[in-house]
Short mmCIF file of the C-alpha atoms (twelve columns), coordinates in Angstrom:
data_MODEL
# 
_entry.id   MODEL 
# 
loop_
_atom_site.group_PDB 
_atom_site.id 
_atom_site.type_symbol 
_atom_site.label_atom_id 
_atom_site.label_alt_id 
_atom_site.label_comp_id 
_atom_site.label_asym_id 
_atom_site.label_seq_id 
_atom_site.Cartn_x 
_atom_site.Cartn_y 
_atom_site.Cartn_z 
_atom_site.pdbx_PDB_model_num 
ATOM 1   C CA . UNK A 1   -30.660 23.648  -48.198 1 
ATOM 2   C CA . UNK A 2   -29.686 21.604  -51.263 1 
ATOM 3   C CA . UNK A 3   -25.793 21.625  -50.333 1 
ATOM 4   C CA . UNK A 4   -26.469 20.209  -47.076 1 
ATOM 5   C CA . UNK A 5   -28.776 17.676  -48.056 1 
ATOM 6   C CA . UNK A 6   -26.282 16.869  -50.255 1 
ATOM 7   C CA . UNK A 7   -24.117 16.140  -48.216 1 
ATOM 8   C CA . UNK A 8   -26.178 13.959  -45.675 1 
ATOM 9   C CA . UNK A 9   -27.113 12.146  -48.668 1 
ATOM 10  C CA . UNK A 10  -23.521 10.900  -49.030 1 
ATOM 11  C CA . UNK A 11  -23.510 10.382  -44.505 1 
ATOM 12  C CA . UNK A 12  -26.504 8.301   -45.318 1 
ATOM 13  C CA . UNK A 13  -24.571 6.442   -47.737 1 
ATOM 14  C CA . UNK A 14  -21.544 6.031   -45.821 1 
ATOM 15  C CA . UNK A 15  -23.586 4.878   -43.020 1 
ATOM 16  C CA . UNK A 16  -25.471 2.070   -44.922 1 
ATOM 17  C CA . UNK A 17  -21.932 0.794   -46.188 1 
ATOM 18  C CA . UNK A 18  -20.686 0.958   -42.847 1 
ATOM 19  C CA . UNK A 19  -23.131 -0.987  -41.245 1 
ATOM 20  C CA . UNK A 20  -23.636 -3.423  -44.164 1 
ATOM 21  C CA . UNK A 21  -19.753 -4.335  -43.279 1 
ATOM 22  C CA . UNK A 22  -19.419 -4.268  -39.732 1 
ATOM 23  C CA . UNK A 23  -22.638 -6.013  -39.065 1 
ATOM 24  C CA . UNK A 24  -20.675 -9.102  -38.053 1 
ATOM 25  C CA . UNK A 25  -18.056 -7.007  -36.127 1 
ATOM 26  C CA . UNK A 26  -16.956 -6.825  -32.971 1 
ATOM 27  C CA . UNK A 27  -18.030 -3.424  -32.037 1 
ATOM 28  C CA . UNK A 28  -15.937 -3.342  -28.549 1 
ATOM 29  C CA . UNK A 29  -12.567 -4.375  -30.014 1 
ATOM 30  C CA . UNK A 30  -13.369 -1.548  -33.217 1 
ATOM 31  C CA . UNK A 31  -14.259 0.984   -30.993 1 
ATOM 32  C CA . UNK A 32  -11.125 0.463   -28.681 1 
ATOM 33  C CA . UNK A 33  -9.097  -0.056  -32.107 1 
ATOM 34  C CA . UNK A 34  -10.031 4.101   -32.812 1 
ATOM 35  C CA . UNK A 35  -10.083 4.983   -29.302 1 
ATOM 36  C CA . UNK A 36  -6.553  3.336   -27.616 1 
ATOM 37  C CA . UNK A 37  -3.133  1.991   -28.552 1 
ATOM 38  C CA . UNK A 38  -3.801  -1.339  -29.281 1 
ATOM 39  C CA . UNK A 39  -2.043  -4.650  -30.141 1 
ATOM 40  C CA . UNK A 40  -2.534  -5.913  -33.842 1 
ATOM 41  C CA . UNK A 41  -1.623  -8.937  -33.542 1 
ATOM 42  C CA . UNK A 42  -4.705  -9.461  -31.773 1 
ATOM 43  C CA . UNK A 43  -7.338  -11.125 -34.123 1 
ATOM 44  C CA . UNK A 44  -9.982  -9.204  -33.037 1 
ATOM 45  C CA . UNK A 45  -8.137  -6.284  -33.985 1 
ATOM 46  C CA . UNK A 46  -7.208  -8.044  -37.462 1 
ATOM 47  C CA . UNK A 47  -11.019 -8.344  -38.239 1 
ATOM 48  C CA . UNK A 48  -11.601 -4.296  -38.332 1 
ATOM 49  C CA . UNK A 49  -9.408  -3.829  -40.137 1 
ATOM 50  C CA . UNK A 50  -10.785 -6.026  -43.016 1 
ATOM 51  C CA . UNK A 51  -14.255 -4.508  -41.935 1 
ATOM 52  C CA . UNK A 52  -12.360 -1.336  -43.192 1 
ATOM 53  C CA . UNK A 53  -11.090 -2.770  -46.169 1 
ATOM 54  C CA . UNK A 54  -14.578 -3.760  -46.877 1 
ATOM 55  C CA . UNK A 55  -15.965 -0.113  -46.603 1 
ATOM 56  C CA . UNK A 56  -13.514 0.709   -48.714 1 
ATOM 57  C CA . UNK A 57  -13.506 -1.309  -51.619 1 
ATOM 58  C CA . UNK A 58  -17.357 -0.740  -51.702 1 
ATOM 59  C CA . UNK A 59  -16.893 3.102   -51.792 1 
ATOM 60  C CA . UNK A 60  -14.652 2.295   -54.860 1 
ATOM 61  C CA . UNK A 61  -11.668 3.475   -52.526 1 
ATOM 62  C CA . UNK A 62  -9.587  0.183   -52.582 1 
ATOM 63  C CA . UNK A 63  -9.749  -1.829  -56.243 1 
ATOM 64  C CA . UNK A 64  -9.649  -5.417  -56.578 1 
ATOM 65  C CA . UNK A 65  -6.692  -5.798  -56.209 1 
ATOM 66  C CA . UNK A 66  -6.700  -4.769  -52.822 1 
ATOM 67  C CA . UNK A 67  -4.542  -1.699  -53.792 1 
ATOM 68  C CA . UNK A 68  -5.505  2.083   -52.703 1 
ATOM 69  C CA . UNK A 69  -7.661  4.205   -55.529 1 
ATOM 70  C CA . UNK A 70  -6.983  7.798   -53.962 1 
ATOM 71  C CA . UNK A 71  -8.649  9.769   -57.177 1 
ATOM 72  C CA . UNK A 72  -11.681 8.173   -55.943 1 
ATOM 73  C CA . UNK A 73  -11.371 9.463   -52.344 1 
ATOM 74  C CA . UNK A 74  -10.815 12.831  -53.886 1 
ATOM 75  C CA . UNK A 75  -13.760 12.234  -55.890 1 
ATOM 76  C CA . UNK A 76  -15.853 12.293  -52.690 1 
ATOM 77  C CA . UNK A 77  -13.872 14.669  -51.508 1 
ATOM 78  C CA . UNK A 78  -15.041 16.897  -54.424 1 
ATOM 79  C CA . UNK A 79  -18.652 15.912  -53.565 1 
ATOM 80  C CA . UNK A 80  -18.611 17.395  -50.195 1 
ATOM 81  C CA . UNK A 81  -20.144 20.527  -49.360 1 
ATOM 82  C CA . UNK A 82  -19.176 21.328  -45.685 1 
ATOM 83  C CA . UNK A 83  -16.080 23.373  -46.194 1 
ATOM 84  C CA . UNK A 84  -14.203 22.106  -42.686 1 
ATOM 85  C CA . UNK A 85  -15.330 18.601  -43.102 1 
ATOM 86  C CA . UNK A 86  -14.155 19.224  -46.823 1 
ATOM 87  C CA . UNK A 87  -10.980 20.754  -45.966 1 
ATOM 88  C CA . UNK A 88  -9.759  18.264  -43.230 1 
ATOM 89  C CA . UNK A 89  -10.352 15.503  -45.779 1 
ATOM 90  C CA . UNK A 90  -8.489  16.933  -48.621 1 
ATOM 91  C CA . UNK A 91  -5.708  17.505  -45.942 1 
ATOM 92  C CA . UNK A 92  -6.068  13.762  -45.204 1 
ATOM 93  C CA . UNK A 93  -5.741  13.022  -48.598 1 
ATOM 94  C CA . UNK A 94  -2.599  15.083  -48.800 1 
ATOM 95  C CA . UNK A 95  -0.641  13.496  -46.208 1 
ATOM 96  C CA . UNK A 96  -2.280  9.892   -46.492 1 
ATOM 97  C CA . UNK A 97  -2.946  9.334   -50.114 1 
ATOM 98  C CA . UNK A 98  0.407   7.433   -50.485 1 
ATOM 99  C CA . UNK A 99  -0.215  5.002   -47.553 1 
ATOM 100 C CA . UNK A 100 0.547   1.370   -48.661 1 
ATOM 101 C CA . UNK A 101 0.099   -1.925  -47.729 1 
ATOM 102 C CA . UNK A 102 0.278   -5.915  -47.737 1 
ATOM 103 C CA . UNK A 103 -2.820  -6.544  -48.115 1 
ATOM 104 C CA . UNK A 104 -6.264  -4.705  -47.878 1 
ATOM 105 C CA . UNK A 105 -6.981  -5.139  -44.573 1 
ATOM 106 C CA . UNK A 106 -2.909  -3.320  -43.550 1 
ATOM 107 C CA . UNK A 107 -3.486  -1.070  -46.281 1 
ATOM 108 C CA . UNK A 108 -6.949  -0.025  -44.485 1 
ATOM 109 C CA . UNK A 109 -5.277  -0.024  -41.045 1 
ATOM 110 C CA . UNK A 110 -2.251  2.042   -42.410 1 
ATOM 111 C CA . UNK A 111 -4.737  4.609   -43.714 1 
ATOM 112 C CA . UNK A 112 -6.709  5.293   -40.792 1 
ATOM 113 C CA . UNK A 113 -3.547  5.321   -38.695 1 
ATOM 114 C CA . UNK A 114 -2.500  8.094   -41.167 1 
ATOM 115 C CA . UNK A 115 -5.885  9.246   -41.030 1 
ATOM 116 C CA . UNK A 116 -6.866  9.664   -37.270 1 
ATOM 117 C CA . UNK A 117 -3.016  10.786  -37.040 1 
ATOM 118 C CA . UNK A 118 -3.518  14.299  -38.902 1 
ATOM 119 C CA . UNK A 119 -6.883  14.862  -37.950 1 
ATOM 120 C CA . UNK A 120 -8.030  14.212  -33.983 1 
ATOM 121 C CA . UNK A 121 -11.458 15.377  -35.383 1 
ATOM 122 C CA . UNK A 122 -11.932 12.963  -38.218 1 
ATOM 123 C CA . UNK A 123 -10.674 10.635  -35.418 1 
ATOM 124 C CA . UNK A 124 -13.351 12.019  -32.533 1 
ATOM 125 C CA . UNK A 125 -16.093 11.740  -35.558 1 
ATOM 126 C CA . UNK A 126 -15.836 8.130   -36.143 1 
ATOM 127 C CA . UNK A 127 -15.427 7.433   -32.035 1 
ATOM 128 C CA . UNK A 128 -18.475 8.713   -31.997 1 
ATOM 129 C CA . UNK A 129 -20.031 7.117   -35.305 1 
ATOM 130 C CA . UNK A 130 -18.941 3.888   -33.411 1 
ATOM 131 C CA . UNK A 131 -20.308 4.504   -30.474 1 
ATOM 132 C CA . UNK A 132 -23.618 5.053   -32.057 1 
ATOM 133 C CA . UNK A 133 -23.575 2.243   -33.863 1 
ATOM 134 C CA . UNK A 134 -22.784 -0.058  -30.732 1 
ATOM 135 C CA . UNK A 135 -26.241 1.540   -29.419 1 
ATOM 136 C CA . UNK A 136 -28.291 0.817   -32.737 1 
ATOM 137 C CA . UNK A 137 -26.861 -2.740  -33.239 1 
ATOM 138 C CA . UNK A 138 -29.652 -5.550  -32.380 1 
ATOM 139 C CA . UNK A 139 -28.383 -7.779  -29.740 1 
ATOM 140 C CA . UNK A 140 -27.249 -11.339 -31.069 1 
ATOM 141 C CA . UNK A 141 -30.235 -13.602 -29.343 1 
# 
């Protein structure tokens, strides 16, 4: 139906942005990022979490400034149609809209912490977004 089409519309988006900035990423070291307890001072680590920033300051989520826009994660919030995917964000933006950081990249990191923190299935949805992703990306020749 429309609501749900809707609403893959905005996946499909999402996705595109996603891919556009990790497509120089390190997909093992990302998907062990969201997976395990890991050490940030590791640069691989470092470089996700810009990939994050990237995402969001193309969703319209982080301003130039590299500070947090949370109306506009409520505005997508708004757009979404699935009420538990709908609910567990607007619970996300509840507890994480006040997240802050030093730059972008920590401000990205301290969100998903926050993020993955109050909802295990946001956190299980992008493990396996990631791990999807690792199995679409072309090889490097």
């Amino acid at each position: 139906d429309d609501a749900d089409a809707k609403d893959k519309e905005l996946m499909a988006k999402l996705f595109g942005v996603a891919l556009k900035c990790f497509k120089d990423a390190d997909w093992g070291a990302c998907g062990e990022m969201i997976t395990t307890k890991y050490d940030i001072t590791e640069p691989k680590y470092k470089q996700c979490t810009c990939q994050m920033a990237c995402v969001g300051e193309d969703l319209g989520m982080i301003n130039t400034k590299g500070e947090p826009e949370p109306a506009k994660f409520l505005e997508y919030v708004k757009r979404i149609n699935n009420q538990s995917i709908k609910s567990q964000l607007q619970h996300i933006y509840d507890k994480c809209q006040n997240v802050k950081g030093a730059d972008k990249c920590d401000l990205s990191e301290q969100f998903a912490i926050c993020a993955f923190k109050e909802s295990p299935a946001l956190k299980e949805r992008v493990s396996t977004l990631m791990e999807m992703l690792v199995k679409m990306k072309p090889k490097s020749k």
